[in-house]
C-alpha positions as CSV (number, residue, x, y, z in Angstrom):
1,X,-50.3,20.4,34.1
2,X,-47.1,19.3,31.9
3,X,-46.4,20.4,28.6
4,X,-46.4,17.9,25.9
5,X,-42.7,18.1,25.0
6,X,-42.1,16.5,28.9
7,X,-43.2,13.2,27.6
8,X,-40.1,12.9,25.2
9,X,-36.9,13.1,26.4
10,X,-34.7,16.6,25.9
11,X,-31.7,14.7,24.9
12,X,-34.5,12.4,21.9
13,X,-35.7,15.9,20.8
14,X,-32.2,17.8,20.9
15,X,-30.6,15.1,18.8
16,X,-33.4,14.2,16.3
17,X,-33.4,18.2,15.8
18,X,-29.8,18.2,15.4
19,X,-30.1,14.9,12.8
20,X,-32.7,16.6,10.6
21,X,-30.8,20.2,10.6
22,X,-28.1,18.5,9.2
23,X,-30.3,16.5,6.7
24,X,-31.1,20.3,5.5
25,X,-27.4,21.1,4.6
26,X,-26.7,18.1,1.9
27,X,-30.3,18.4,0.7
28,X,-29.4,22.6,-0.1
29,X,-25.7,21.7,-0.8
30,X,-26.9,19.4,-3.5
31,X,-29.5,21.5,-5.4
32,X,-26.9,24.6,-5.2
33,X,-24.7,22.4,-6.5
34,X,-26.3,21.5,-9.3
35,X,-27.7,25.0,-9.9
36,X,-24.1,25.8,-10.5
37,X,-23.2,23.6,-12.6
38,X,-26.1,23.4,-15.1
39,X,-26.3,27.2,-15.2
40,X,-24.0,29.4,-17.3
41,X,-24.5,33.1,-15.8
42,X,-25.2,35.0,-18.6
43,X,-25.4,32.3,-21.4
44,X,-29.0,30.9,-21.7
45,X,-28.1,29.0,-24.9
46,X,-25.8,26.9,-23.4
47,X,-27.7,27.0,-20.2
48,X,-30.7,25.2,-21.8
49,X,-28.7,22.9,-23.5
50,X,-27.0,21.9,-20.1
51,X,-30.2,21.1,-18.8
52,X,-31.6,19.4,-21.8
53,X,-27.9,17.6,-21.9
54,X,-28.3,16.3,-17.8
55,X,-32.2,16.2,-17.5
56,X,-32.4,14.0,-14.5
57,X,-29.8,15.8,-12.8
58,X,-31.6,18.9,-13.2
59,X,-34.9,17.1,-11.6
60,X,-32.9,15.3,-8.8
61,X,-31.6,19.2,-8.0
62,X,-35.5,20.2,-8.0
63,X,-36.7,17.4,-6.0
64,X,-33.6,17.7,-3.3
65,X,-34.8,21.6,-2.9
66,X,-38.3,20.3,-2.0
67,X,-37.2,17.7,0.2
68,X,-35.1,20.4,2.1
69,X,-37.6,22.8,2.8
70,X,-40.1,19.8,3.6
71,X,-37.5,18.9,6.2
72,X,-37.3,22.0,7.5
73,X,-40.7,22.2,8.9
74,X,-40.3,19.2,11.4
75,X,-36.8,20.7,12.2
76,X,-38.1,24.1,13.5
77,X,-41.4,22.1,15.3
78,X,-38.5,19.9,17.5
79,X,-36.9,23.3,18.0
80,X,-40.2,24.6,19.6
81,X,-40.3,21.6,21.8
82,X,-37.5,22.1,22.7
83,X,-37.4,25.4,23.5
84,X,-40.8,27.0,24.5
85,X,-40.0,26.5,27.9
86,X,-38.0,29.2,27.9
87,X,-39.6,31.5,26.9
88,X,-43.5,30.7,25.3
89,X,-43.7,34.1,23.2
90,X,-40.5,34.2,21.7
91,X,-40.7,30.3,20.8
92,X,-43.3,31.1,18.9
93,X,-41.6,33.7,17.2
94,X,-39.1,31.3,16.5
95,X,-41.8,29.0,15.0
96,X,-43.7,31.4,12.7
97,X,-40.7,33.1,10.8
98,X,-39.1,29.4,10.3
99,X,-42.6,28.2,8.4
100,X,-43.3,31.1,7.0
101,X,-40.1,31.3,4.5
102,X,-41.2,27.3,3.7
103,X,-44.2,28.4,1.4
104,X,-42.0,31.3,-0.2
105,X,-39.5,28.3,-1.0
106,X,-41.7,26.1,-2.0
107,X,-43.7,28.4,-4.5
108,X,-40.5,29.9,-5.9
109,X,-39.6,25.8,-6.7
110,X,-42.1,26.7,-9.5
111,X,-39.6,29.3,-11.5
112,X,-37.3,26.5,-11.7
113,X,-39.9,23.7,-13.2
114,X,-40.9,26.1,-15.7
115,X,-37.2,25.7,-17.3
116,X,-38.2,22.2,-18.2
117,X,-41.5,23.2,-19.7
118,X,-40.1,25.5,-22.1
119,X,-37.9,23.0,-23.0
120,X,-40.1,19.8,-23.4
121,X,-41.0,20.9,-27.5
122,X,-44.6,20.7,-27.0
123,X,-46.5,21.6,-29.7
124,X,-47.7,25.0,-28.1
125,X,-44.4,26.1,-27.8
126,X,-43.6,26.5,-31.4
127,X,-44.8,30.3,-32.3
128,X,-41.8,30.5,-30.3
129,X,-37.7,30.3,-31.5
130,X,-35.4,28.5,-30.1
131,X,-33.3,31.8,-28.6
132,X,-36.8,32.7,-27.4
133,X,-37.0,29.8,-25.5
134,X,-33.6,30.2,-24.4
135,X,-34.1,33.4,-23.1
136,X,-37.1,32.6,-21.3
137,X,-35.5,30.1,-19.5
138,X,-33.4,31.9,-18.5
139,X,-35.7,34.2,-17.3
140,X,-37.0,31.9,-14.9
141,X,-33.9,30.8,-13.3
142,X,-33.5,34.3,-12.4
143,X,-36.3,34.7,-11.0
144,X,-35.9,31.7,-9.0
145,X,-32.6,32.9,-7.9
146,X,-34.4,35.8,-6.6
147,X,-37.6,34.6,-5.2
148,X,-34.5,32.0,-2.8
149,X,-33.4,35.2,-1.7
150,X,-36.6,36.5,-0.3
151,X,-36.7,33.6,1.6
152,X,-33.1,34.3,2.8
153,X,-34.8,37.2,5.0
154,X,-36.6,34.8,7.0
155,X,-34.0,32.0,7.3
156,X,-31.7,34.8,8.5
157,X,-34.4,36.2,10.9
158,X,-35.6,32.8,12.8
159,X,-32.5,33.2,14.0
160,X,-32.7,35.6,16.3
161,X,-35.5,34.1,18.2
162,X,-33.6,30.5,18.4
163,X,-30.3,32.6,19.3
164,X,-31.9,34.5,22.4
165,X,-33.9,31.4,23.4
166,X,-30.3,29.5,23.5
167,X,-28.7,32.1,24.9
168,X,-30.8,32.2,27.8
169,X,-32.2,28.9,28.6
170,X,-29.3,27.6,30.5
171,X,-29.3,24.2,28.4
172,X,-26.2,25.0,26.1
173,X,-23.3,27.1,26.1
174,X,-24.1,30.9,25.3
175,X,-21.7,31.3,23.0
176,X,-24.3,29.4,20.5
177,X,-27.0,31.9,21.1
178,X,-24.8,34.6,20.3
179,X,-23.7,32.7,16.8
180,X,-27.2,32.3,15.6
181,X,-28.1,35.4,16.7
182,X,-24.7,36.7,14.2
183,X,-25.7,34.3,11.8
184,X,-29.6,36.0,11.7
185,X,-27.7,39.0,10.3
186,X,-25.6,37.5,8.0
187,X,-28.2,36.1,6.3
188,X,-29.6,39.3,6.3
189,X,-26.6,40.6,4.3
190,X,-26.4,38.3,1.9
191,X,-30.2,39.5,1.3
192,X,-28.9,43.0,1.0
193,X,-26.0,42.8,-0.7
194,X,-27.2,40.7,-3.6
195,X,-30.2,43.2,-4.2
196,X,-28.6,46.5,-3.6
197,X,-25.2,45.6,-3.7
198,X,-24.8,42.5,-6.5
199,X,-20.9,43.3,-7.1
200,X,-19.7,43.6,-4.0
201,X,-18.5,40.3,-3.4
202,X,-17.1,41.0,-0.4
203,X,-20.0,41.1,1.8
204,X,-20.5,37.1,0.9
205,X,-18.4,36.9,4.2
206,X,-21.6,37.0,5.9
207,X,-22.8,34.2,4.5
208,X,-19.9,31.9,5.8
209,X,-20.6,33.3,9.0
210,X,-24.3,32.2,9.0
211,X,-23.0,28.6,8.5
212,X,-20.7,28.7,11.1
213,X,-23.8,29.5,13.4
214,X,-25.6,26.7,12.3
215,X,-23.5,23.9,12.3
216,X,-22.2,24.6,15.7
217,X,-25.5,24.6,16.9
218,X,-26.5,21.6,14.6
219,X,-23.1,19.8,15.8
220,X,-23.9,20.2,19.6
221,X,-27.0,19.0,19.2
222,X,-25.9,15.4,18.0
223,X,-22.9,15.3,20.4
224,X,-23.8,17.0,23.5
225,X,-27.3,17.5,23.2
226,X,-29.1,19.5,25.9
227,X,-28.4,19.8,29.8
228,X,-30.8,17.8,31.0
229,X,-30.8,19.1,34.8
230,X,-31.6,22.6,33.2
231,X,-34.3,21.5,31.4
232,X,-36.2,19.9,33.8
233,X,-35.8,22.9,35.8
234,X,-37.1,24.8,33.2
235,X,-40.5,22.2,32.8
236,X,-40.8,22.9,37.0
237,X,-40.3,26.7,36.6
238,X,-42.9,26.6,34.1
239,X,-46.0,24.5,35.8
């Protein structure tokens, strides 16, 4: 009996999976960006009135972090096509700590929205000043700043899973695996150091390292794709 992911060609699933990884990168790069530019770190006065000043900019940041994480999902489902051959268990693995940081994301989105309720001047926000205001938006933007980095702990440790499953499948060069599995923990130390460690700016190496992992892997999935030989071996060794 053959698996479903025979009936699609490896090299259709290992570039559509390396088209919407890299759909994920301008969709976070954009939001980040505009995160950063809109928020004044320490400053909620001028803070709300950057977002009150660039409103649609502000929502276009929102909607491109929803449209990341909802692009995710099918990402880390071509993955497991791709990939449960290998290995069924650690496929799955793979699967479930990918999806599970998606509702963590998606939830925390919510922080960030409330920054535009508190300041849309409805009526049942007048027992409140406007530094009040202020400093509860503020408020939330933190707290959306740290709900992202829970999530971080599980876009660090689907890693690990991918990693060993590319490391040993055959299908691409090893040296991959081995970045991703890298990568897992320097996402986990960008977790680490911004909670226990939020000065020491020196451990945002890590972080660089992470996205060296994943757009190799991204990258040699639109060029090269997979070794096709291999994974038809794989299906055979696996009926």
């Amino acid at each position: 009996m053959t698996n479903r992911s025979s009936k699609t060609s490896p090299l259709v699933l290992a570039r559509v999976a390396g088209i919407l990884g890299f759909s994920v990168l301008p969709l976070g790069s954009f939001a980040g960006y505009v995160n950063n530019k809109l928020v004044v770190v320490g400053d909620a006065a001028t803070t709300a009135q950057n977002i009150l000043a660039s409103e649609t900019l502000f929502r276009l940041g929102f909607v491109s972090g929803l449209a990341m994480y909802a692009v995710f999902i099918p990402y880390a489902l071509v993955l497991y096509q791709l990939l449960e051959r290998v290995n069924k268990s650690q496929a799955r693995l793979m699967l479930v700590l990918a999806l599970v940081g998606v509702p963590i994301a998606m939830i925390n989105q919510v922080h960030q929205s409330a920054a535009l309720l508190l300041l849309s001047g409805a009526d049942y926000l007048q027992v409140f000043s406007a530094e009040q205001i202020h400093a509860q938006v503020m408020l939330f933007l933190e707290l959306h700043k740290h709900g992202a980095l829970v999530g971080v702990i599980f876009w660090g440790l689907w890693l690990f899973p991918l990693g060993w499953l590319v490391f040993k499948s055959g299908c691409f060069p090893r040296v991959l695996g081995v970045l991703l599995m890298i990568g897992c923990f320097g996402w986990l130390i960008v977790f680490l150091q911004r909670f226990l460690f939020p000065g020491f700016e020196a451990m945002a190496a890590s972080r660089f390292a992470a996205h060296v992992a994943e757009l190799s892997w991204g990258s040699w999935l639109v060029i090269k794709g997979v070794n096709v030989e291999r994974w038809n071996a794989l299906a055979r060794e696996s009926t």
